[in-house]
C-alpha positions in Angstrom: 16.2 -64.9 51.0 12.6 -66.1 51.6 10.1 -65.7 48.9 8.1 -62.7 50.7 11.2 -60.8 51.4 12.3 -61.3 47.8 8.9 -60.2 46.6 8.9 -57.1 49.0 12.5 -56.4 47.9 11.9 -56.2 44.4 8.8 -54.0 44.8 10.8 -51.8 46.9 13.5 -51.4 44.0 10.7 -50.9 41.4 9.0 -48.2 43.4 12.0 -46.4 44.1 13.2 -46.6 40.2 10.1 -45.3 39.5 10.8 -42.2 41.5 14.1 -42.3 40.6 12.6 -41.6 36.9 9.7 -39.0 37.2 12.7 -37.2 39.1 15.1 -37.4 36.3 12.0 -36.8 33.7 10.9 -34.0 35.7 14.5 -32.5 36.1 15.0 -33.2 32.5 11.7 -31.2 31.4 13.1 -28.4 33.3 16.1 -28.5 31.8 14.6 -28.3 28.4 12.7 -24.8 29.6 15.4 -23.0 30.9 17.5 -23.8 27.5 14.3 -22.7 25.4 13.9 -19.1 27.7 17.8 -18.6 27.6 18.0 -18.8 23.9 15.0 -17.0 23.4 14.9 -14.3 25.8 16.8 -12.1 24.3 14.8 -11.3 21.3 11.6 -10.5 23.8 11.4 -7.0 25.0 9.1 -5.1 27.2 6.9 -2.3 25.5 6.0 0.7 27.3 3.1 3.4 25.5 0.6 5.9 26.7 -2.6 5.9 25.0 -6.0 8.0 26.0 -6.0 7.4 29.6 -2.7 6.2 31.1 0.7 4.9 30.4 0.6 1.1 29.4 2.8 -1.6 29.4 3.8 -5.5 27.7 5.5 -8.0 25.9 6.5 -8.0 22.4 9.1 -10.2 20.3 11.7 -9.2 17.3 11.0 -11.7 14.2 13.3 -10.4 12.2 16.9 -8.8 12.1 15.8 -5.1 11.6 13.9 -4.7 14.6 10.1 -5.8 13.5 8.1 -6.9 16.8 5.2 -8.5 17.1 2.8 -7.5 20.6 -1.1 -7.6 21.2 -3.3 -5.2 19.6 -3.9 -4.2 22.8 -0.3 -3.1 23.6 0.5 -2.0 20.6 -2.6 -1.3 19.0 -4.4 2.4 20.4 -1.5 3.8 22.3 1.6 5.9 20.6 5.1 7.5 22.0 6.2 3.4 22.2 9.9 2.5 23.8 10.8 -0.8 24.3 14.0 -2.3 26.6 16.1 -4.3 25.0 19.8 -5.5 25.5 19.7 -3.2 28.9 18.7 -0.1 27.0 15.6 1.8 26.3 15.0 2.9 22.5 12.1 5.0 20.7 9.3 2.4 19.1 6.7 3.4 16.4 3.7 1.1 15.3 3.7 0.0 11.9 0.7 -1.8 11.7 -2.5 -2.7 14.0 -5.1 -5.2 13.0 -7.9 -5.4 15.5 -9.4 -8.3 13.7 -7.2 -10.7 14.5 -5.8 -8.6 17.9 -2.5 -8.3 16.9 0.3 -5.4 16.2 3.6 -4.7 14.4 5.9 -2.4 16.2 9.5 -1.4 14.6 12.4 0.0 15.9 16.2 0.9 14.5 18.4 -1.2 15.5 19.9 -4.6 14.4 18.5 -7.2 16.5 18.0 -10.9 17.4 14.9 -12.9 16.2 13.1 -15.8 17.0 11.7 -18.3 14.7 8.6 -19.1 13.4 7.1 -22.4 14.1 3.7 -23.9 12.7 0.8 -23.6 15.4 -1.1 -26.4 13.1 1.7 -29.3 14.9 0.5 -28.4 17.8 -2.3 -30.8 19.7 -4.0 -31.0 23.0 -1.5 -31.9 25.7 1.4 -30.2 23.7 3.8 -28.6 26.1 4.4 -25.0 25.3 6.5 -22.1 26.8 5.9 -18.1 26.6 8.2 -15.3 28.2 7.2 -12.0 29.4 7.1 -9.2 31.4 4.9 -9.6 34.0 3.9 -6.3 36.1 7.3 -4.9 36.9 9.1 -7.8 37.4 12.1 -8.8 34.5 11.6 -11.2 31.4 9.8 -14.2 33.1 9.5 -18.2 31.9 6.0 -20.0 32.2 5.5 -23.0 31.1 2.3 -24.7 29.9 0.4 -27.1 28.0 -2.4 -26.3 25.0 -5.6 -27.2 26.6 -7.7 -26.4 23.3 -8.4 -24.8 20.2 -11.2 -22.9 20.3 -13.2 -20.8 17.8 -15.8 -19.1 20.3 -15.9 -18.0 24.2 -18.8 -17.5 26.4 -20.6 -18.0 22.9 -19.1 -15.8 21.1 -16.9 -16.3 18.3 -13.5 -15.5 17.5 -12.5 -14.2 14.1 -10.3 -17.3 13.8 -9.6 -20.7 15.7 -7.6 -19.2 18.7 -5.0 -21.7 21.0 -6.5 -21.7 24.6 -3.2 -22.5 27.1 -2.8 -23.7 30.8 -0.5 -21.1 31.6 -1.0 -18.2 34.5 -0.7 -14.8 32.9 0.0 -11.4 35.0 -0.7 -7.7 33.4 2.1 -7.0 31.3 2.2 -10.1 29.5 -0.4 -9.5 26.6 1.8 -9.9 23.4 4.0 -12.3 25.1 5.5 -15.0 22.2 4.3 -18.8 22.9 7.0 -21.1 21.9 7.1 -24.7 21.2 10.0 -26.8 22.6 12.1 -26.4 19.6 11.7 -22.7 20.4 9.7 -21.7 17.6 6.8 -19.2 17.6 3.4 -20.6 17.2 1.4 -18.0 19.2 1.2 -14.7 20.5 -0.9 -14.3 24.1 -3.6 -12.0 23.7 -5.6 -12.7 26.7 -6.3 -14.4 30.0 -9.3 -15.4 31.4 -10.3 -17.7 34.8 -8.4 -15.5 37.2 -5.8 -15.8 35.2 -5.6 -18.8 35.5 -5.2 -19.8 31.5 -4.8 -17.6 28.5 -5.3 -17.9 25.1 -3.0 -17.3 22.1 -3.9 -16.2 18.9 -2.3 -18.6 16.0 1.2 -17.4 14.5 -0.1 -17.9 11.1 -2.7 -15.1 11.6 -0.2 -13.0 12.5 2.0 -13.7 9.5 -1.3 -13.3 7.2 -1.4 -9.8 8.3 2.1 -9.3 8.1 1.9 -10.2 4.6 -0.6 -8.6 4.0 1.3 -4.7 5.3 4.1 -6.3 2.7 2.4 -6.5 -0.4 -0.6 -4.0 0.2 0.9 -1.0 2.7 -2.4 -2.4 5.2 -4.1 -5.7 6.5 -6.9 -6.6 3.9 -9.6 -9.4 4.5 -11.2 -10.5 2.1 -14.2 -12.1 1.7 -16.3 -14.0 -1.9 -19.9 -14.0 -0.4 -21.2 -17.3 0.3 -23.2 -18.7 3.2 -23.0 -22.5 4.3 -24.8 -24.8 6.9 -25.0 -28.0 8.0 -25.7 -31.0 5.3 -27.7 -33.7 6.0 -25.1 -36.1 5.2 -21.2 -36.0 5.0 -19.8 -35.8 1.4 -15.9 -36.5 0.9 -15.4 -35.3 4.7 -17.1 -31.8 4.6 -20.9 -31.5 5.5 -20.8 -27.7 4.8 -23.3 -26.9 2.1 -23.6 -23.7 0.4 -27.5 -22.2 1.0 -27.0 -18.9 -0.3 -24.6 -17.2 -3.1 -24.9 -13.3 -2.4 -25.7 -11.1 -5.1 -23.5 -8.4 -5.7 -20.7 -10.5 -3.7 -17.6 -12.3 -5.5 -19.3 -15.3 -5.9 -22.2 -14.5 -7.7 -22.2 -15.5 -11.3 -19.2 -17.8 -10.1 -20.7 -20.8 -11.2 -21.0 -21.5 -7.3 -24.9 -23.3 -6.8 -26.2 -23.3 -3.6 -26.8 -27.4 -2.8 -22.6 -27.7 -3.4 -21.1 -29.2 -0.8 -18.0 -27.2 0.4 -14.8 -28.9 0.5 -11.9 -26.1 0.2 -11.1 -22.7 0.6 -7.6 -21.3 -0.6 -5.3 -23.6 0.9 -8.1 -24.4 4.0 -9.6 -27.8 4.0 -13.4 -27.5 5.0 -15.2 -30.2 7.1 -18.1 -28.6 8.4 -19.8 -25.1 8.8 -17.6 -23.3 11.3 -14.2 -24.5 9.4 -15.3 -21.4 6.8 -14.3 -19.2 10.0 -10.5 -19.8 9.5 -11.0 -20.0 5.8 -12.8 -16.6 6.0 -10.1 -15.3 8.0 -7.0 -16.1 5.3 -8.2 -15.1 2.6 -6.8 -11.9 1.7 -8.4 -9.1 -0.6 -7.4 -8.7 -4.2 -6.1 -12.7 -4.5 -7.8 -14.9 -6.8 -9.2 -18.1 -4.3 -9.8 -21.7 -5.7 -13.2 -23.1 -3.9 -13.7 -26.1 -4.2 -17.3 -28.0 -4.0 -18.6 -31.7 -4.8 -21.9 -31.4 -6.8 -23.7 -34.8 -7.0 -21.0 -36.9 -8.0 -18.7 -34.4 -9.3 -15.5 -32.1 -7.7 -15.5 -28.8 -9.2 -12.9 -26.0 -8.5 -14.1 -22.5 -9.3 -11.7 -19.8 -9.0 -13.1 -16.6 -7.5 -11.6 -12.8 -6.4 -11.9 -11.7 -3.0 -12.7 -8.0 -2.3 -12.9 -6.8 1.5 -14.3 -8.1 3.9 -17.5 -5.8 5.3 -16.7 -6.7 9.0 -12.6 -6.1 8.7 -13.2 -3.4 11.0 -15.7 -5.7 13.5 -13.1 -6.4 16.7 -12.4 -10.0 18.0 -12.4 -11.3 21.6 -9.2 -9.0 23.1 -7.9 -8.4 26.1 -8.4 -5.3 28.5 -5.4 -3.4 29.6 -5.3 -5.8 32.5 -5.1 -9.0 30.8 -8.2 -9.7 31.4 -10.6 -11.1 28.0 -13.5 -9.2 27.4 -16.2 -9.6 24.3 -16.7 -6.3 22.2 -19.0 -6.3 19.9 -18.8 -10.0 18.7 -21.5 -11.7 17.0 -23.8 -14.0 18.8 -23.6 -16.6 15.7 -20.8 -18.3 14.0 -20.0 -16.1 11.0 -19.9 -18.4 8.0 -19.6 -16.1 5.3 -16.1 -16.6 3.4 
């Protein structure tokens, strides 16, 4: 064979191997989505409610065996006389718990049921592919498959009351409270808004759901807490954090602490603090009533001071949520980061 022929052969044979594999990746990928949605499908249902102006409907998810589901606050959160479908039957739904906070909802019905998982939304990273199922206008349960584009703490400036998942995945009405799975078919999210035409959604973190669910366990009602300190930015970065404490509240938690404004704030509960707007998630998980560690360097020295939460003053100041329609709208959100733990 002459050398150019060769040459064009073996270019040919590379390009169509190549093909070859995106095809086989791509038919693999979509293999690996359709096994996630049919083992996980069964344990989402469809939520039907009326509240104040009209009936509503959306997607919630069973996360345990007694029939605890988790939705959007705004499915679940302001409406009443709830049924969901589920196994090709309707049964009566009642809400359990709704924390507008953190724009979530606990529904419960009586039955036995299946559950899904719960994953850890702190594996995921930029570019991670992801997977939610719902009910999408009146259509049946419904795969989409995505990628997390972000993690964001604020939206057209203003700020969330913890770091929330922003995903490339098209959402319809109806699918608000939707579960977002990772590719083991864990939980790590719960869509509780869309914005861009619909174009992407975001998902609020399954740990902030949890918090709350926790929190109805132990206390009968969603408490966050707060301790009273206010941080800013450092001039310089000590051990990784360039939070610094400027003000210790009087008549707060803190205050007689031993907390000095000047620390430099490096921990909050179990939440690792690197600079001002990290207090936001730490703010978030701390509950009321529990004794949190805070940790600060002071010159040269790492101090742990151990203080009591009591409840927060804006538990009852709503986050970014979605409309009825899916569609995210700001009430009443502050124009500046809240960094008050």
């Amino acid at each position: 064979m002459q050398p150019f022929r060769l040459a064009f052969a073996l270019s040919f044979l590379a390009a169509t191997s190549l093909v070859y594999g995106q095809e086989e990746s791509a038919t693999a990928v979509s293999r690996h989505v359709k096994e996630v949605f049919e083992r996980a499908a069964r344990a989402v249902v469809k939520i039907h409610g009326v509240d104040e102006h009209c009936e509503i409907s959306g997607t919630g998810f069973f996360i345990d065996p007694t029939g605890t589901i988790y939705t959007a606050y705004t499915v679940g959160g302001e409406a009443g006389n709830f049924t969901i479908d589920f196994n090709g039957k309707r049964y009566p739904a009642r809400q359990v718990l709704a924390d507008i906070r953190s724009g979530t909802a606990i529904l419960k019905t009586d039955v036995a049921t299946p559950a899904l998982p719960i994953g850890k939304s702190e594996e995921l990273e930029v570019a991670t592919p992801v997977v939610a199922i719902g009910y999408p206008l009146d259509l049946p349960e419904t795969p989409n498959f995505g990628m997390i584009a972000g993690f964001d703490r604020k939206y057209l400036g203003r700020y969330f009351s913890t770091t929330h998942l922003r995903v490339n995945l098209p959402t319809q009405r109806g699918e608000a409270g939707a579960p977002l799975l990772n590719m083991k078919g864990e939980v790590v999210g719960i869509l509780v808004s869309s914005l861009e035409n619909n174009s992407a959604c975001y998902a609020v973190p399954i740990e902030a759901a949890e918090k709350i669910r926790s929190d109805f366990v132990r206390f009968g009602e969603a408490r966050h807490g707060w301790v009273g300190i206010d941080v800013s930015e450092a001039a310089k970065q000590v051990e990784g954090s360039r939070a610094e404490m400027t003000q210790i509240m009087e008549g707060t938690p803190a205050a007689g602490s031993g907390i000095q404004p000047g620390d430099i704030l490096l921990q909050v509960g179990r939440k690792k603090v690197h600079e001002p707007e990290d207090v936001l998630d730490a703010s978030f998980f701390i509950t009321a009533g529990d004794t949190v560690p805070i940790t600060v360097m002071r010159g040269n020295k790492k101090l742990t001071f151990n203080v009591q939460a009591e409840l927060h003053p804006a538990s009852q100041r709503p986050p970014l949520i979605a409309s009825p329609t899916n569609q995210a709208i700001p009430l009443k959100l502050e124009s500046e980061a809240q960094r008050t733990p």
